[in-house]
C-alpha positions in Angstrom: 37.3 3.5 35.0 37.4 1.3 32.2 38.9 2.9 28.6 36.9 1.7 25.9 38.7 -0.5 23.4 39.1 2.4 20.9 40.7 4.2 23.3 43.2 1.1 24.0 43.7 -0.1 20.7 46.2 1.5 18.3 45.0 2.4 14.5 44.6 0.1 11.8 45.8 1.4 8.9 47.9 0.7 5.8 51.1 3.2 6.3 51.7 5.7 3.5 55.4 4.9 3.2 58.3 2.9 4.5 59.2 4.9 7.6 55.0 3.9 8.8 55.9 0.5 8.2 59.2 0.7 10.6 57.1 2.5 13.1 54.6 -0.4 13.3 57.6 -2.8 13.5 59.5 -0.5 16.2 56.1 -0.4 18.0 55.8 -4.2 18.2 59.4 -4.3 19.1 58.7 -1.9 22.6 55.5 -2.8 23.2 56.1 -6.7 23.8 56.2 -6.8 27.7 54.1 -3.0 28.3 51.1 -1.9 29.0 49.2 -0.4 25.4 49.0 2.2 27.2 52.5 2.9 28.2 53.7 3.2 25.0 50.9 5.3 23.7 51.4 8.2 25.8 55.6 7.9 25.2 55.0 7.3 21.1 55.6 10.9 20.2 58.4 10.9 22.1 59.7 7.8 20.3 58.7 9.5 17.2 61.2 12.1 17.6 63.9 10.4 19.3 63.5 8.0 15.8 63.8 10.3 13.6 60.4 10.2 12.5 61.0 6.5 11.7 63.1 7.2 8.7 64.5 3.9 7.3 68.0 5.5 6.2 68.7 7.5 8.8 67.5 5.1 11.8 69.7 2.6 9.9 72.4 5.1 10.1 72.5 5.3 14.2 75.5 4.9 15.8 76.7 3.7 19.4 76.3 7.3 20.2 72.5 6.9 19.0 72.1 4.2 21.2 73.5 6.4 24.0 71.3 9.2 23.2 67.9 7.1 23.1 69.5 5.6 26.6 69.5 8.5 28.6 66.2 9.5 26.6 63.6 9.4 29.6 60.8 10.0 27.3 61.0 6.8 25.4 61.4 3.0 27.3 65.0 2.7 27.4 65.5 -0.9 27.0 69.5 -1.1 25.2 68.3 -4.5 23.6 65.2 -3.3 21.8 67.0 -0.2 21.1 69.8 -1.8 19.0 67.1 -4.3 17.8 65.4 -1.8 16.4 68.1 -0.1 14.3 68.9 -3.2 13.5 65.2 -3.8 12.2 65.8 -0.6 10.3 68.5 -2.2 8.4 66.6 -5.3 7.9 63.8 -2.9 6.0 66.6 -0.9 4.0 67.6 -4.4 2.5 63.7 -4.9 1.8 62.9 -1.9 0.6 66.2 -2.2 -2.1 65.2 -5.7 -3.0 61.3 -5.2 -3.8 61.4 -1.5 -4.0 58.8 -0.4 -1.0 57.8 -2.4 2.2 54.7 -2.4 0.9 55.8 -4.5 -2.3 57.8 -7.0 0.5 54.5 -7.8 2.3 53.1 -8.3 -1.3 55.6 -10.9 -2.0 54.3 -12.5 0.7 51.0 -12.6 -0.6 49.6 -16.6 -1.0 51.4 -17.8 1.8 49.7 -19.4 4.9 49.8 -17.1 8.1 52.0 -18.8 10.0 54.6 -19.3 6.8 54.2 -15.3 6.6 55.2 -15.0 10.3 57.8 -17.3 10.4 59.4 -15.4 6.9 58.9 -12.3 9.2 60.2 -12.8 12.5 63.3 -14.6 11.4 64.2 -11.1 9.6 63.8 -9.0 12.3 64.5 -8.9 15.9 61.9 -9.1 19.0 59.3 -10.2 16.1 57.7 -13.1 18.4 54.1 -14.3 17.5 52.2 -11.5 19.1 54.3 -8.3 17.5 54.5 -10.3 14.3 50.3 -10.7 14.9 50.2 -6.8 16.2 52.4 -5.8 13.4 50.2 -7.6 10.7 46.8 -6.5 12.1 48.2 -3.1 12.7 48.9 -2.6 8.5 45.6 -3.9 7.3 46.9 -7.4 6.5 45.3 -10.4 6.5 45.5 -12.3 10.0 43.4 -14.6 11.8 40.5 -13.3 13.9 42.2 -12.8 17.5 40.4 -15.3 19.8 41.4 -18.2 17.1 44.6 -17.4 16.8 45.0 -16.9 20.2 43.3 -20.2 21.1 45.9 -22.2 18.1 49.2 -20.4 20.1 48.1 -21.9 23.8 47.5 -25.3 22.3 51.0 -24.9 20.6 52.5 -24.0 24.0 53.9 -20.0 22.5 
């Protein structure tokens, strides 16, 4: 049986605060390499073992942390994107200080080229590769390219 795209497709919408911004980061961070559908069904679980995505408090975790969300079978247990995802959580603290929301960081991003956007973004955080950075964009309500023509301009670049 085939799901219907809607089905397959995660929400787009513009988060209401910072910790829905570092969920939309985190999910492009575990989903590179999984099924859409993998991740769906363990995001609640994520959610919780995340702390609801909080910005200060995921940027608090400790080793233990990362031990915790290791032996955490309900979420994909992947020690790299783990730690790259506190560490993303850090990353948005500094953001969120500098420009006062996430929001008002993509906003001083605003005028720049798509590709200039991406490359600002995925040198700040890590696991942000052309698709999460594209997921992540879509995923907020930002401006991207339409799939198939970005798609199309990443095979003839070789990415």
């Amino acid at each position: 049986m085939t799901v219907p795209d809607e089905e397959r497709i995660p929400p787009r919408a513009v988060p209401e605060d910072d910790a829905g911004y570092l969920e939309k980061i985190t999910q492009a961070v575990f989903q590179a390499g999984f099924s859409w559908q993998v991740i769906r069904q363990k995001w609640p679980n994520f959610q919780a073992a995340f702390a609801g995505f909080d910005v200060d408090k995921v940027a608090a975790f400790t080793e233990e942390d990362v031990e915790r969300l290791l032996e955490d079978k309900g979420i994909v247990r992947n020690g790299r994107k783990i730690e790259a995802s506190i560490h993303n959580a850090r990353v948005c603290q500094d953001l969120i200080r500098q420009h006062g929301s996430f929001y008002n960081y993509l906003r001083s991003l605003d005028g720049q080229a798509y590709n200039e956007r991406v490359k600002k973004f995925s040198r700040q955080f890590k696991f942000m590769g052309p698709m999460g950075a594209y997921f992540f964009f879509w995923s907020v309500g930002e401006d991207v390219p339409e799939y198939h023509t970005w798609r199309a301009e990443q095979e003839q670049s070789g990415r």
